[in-house]
C-alpha positions in Angstrom: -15.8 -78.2 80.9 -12.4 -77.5 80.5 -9.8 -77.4 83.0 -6.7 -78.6 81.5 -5.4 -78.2 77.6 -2.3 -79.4 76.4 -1.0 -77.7 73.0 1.7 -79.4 71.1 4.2 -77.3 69.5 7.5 -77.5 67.3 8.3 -74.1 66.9 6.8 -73.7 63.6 5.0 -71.1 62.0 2.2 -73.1 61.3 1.5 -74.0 64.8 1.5 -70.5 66.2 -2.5 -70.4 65.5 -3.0 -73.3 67.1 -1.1 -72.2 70.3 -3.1 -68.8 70.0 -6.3 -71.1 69.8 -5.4 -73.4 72.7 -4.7 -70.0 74.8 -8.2 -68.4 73.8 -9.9 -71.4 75.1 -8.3 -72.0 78.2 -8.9 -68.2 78.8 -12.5 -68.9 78.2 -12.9 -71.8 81.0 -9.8 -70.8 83.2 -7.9 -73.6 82.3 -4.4 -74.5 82.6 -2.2 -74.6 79.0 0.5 -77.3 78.8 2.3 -76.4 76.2 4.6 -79.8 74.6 7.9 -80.0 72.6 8.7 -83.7 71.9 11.8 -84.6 70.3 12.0 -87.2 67.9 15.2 -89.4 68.8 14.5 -90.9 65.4 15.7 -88.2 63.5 18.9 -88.4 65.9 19.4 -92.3 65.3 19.3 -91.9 61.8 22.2 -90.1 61.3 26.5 -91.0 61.8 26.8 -91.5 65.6 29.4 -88.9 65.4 26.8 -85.8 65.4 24.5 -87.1 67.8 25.7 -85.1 70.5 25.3 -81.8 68.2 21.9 -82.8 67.2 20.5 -83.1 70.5 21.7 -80.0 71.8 20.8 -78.4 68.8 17.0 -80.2 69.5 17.2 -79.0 73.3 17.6 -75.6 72.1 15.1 -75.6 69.2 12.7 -77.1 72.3 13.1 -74.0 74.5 12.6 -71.5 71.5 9.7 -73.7 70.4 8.0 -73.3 74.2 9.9 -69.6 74.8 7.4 -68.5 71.7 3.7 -70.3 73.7 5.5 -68.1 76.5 5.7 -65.5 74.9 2.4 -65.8 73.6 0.6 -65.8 77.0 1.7 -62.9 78.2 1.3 -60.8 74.7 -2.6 -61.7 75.1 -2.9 -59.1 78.4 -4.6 -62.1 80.1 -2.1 -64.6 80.5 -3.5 -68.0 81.4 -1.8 -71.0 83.9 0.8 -72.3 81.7 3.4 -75.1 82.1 6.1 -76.5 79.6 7.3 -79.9 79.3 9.6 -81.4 77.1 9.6 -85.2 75.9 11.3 -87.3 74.1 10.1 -90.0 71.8 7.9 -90.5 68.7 5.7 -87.5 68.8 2.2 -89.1 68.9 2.7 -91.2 71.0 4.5 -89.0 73.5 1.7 -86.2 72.8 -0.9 -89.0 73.6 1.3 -90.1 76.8 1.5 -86.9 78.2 -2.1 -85.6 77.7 -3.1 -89.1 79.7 -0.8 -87.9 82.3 -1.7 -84.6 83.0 -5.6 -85.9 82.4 -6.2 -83.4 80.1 -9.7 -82.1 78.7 -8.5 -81.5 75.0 -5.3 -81.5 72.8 -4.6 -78.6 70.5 -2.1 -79.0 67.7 -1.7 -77.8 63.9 -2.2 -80.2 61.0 1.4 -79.6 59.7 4.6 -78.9 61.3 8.0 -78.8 60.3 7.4 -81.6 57.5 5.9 -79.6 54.9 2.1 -78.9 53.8 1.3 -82.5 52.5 2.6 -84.9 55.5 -0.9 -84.4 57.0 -2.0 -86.7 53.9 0.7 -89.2 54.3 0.4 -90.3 57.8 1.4 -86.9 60.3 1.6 -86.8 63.5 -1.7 -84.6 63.7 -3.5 -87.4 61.9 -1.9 -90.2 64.2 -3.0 -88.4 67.5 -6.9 -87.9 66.2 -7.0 -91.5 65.5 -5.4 -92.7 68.4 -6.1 -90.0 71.2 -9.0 -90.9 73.5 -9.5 -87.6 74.1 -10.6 -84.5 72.0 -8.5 -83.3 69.6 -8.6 -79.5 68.3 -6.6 -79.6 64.7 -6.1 -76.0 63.8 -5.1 -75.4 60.4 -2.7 -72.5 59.1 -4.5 -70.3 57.3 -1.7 -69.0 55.0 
């Protein structure tokens, strides 16, 4: 039923239960995790062209923390699934979308906030963008704290 999950993360604290969830159920079929970090070039066109260079490597290296953690995370469960780690770059839906089309996944799993704060999902997150726009199933998992 499920061969292939992709989990999109940003390194927050409130995605770590959905990474956890996206590892417990491709442990249950034997699937393979992809585990996504997409940076958002907007937030590095927004600012003075002068720090653009320091925001993107300070991006690159929040990305491999961000994906070091799902890693991290595997092999803390005993039972370590398949996992792979891609980074993209691009408006996160969209990319998150793009890449689960690409690696014909069976479900997305992601957390219904991320580094925005606790109200975003109510005023148009990326969570809510990929449900209504992701022709494929979507697991929200919520933090519980």
């Amino acid at each position: 039923m499920f061969e292939t999950v992709v989990v999109a993360t940003d390194g927050s604290e409130s995605v770590s239960r959905a990474v956890h969830c996206a590892l417990d159920l491709a442990s249950r079929f034997d699937a393979t995790v992809h585990a996504l970090y997409v940076i958002d070039e907007s937030h590095v066109e927004s600012l003075p062209d002068r720090i653009h260079e320091e925001v993107r490597e300070a991006l690159d290296e929040q990305s491999h923390e961000a994906l070091d953690a799902v890693v991290e995370a595997n092999t803390a469960r005993g039972d370590g699934v398949e996992l792979e780690t891609a980074v993209r770059a691009g408006p996160p839906s969209k990319e998150i979308i793009g890449y689960a089309d690409d690696v014909d996944a069976d479900a997305v799993a992601m957390g219904t906030r991320g580094r925005h704060g606790e109200h975003s999902f109510l005023l148009g997150s990326v969570a809510e963008r990929v449900v209504r726009t992701c022709s494929r199933p979507v697991l929200t998992v919520r933090q519980l704290e």
